[in-house]
MITIRO-662992 format. One record per residue (C-alpha): x negated, y negated, z; residue in one letter; residue number from 1. Coordinates in steps of 0.02 Angstrom, whole numbers, plus 50000, padded with zeros to 5 digits. Layout:
<recs>
X | Y | Z | A | NUM
...
</recs>
This chain:
<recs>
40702 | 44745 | 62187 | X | 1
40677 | 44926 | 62142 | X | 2
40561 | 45007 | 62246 | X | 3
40405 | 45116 | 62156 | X | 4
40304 | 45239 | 62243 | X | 5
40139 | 45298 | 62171 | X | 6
40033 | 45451 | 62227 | X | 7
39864 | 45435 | 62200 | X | 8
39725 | 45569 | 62217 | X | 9
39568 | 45525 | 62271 | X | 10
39424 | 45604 | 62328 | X | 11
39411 | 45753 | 62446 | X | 12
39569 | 45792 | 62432 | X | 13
39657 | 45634 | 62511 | X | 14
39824 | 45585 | 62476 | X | 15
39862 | 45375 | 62461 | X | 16
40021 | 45304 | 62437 | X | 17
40057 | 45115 | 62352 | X | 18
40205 | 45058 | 62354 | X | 19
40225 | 44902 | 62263 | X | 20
40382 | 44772 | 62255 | X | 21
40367 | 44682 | 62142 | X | 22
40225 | 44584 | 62130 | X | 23
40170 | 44609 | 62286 | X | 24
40096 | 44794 | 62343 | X | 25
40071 | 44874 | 62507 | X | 26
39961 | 45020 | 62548 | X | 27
40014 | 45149 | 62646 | X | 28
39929 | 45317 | 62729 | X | 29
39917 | 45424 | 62841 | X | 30
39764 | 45433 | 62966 | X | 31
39695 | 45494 | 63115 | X | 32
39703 | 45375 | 63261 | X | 33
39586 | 45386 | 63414 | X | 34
39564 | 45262 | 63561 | X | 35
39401 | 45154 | 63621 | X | 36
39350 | 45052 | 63746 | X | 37
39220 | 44918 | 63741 | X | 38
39083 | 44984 | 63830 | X | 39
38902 | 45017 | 63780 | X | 40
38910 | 45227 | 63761 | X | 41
39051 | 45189 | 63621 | X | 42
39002 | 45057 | 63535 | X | 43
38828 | 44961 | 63490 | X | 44
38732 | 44869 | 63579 | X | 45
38878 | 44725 | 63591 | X | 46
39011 | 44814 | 63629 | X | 47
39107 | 44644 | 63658 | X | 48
39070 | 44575 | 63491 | X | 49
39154 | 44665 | 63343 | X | 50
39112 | 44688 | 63161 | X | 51
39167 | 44543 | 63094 | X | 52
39112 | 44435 | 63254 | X | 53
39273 | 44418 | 63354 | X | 54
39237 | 44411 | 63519 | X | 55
39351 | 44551 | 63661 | X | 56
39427 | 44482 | 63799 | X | 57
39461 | 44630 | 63922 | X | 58
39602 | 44553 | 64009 | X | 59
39690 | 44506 | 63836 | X | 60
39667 | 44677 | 63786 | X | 61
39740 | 44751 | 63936 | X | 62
39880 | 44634 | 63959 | X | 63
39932 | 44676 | 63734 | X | 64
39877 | 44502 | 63699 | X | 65
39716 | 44554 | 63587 | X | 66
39776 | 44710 | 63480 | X | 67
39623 | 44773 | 63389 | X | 68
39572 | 44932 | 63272 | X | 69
39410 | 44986 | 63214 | X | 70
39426 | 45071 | 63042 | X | 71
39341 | 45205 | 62944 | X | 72
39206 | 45123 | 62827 | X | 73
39309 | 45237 | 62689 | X | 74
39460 | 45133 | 62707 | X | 75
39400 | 44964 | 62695 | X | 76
39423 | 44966 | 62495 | X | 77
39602 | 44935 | 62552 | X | 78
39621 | 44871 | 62720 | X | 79
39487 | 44730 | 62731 | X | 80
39419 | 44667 | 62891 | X | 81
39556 | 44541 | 62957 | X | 82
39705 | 44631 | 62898 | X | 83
39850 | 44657 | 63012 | X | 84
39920 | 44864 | 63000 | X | 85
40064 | 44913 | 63062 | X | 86
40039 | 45099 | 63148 | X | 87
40189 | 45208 | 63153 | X | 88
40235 | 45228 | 63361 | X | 89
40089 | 45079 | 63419 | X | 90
40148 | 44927 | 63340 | X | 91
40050 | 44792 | 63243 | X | 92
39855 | 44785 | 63242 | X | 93
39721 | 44664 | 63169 | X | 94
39564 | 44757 | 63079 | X | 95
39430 | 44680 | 63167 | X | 96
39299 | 44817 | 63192 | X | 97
39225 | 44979 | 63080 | X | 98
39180 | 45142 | 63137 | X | 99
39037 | 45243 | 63100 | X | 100
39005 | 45301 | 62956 | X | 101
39009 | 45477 | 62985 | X | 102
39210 | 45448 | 63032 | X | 103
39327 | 45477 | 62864 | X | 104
39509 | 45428 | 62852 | X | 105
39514 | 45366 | 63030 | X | 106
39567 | 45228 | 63132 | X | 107
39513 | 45182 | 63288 | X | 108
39621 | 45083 | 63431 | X | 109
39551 | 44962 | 63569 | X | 110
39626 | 44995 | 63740 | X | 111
39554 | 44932 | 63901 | X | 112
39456 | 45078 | 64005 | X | 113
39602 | 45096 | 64147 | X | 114
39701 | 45172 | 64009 | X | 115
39673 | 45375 | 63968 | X | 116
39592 | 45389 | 63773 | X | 117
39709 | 45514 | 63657 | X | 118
39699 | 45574 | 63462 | X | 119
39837 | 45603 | 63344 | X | 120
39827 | 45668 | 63183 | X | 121
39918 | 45599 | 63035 | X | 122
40011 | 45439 | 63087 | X | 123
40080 | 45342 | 62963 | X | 124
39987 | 45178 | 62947 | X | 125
40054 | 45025 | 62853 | X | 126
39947 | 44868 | 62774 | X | 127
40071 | 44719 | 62813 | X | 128
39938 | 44569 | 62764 | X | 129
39765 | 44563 | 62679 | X | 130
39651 | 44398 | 62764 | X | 131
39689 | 44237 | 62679 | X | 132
39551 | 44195 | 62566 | X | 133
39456 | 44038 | 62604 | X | 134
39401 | 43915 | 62465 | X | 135
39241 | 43839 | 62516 | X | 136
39258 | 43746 | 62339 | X | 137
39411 | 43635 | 62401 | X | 138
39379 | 43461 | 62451 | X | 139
39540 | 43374 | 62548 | X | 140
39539 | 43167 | 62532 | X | 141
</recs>
């Protein structure tokens, strides 16, 4: 299938990619990634609970088994709590968590304390799969 790239302008200024085959489209951009830890002076007042209510296991998150971003309240229009992101150079991430909403554009990566936080500016960030959709409306015989 022929890929098609559209540039749309948005905002203040920010640049968004979608790239769409066929019928199905992925969103692309390019962010600025920092690193948290689950502790009380970066997060709420549950740091081991996250936005959407998954809980953090700190020795699943040291060991790579629980990969988890918290994401810019801006970007959620596209990447929905429960996607999974792939993030040029890291690897694969679920959205489980949002920032603050004085944080634009951003992305924000869960890494146990023993580990040194960083920032990077613009790092390519892919949407590889939106949350399945439940239907509450079903009924199974």
């Amino acid at each position: 299938m022929k890929k098609l790239k559209k540039y749309i302008l948005i905002g203040l200024g920010l640049i968004l990619s979608l790239q769409s085959y066929g019928s199905k489209s992925l969103f692309t951009t390019h962010v600025t990634i920092t690193t948290y830890n689950a502790v009380r002076p970066q997060c709420d007042r549950s740091p081991l609970i996250t936005a959407d209510g998954t809980k953090i296991d700190h020795r699943k998150v040291k060991s790579g088994k629980q990969r988890i971003v918290a994401i810019s309240r801006d970007l959620l229009y596209a990447i929905p709590l429960g996607s999974i992101i792939y993030v040029e150079g890291h690897g694969y991430y679920e959205v489980r968590d949002t920032m603050n909403s004085r944080f634009k554009h951003r992305i924000d990566i869960l890494q146990h304390s023993s580990k040194k936080n960083f920032k990077k500016d613009k790092i390519k960030i892919k949407l590889v799969r939106k949350p399945i959709k439940k239907n509450k409306n079903r009924r199974f015989v």
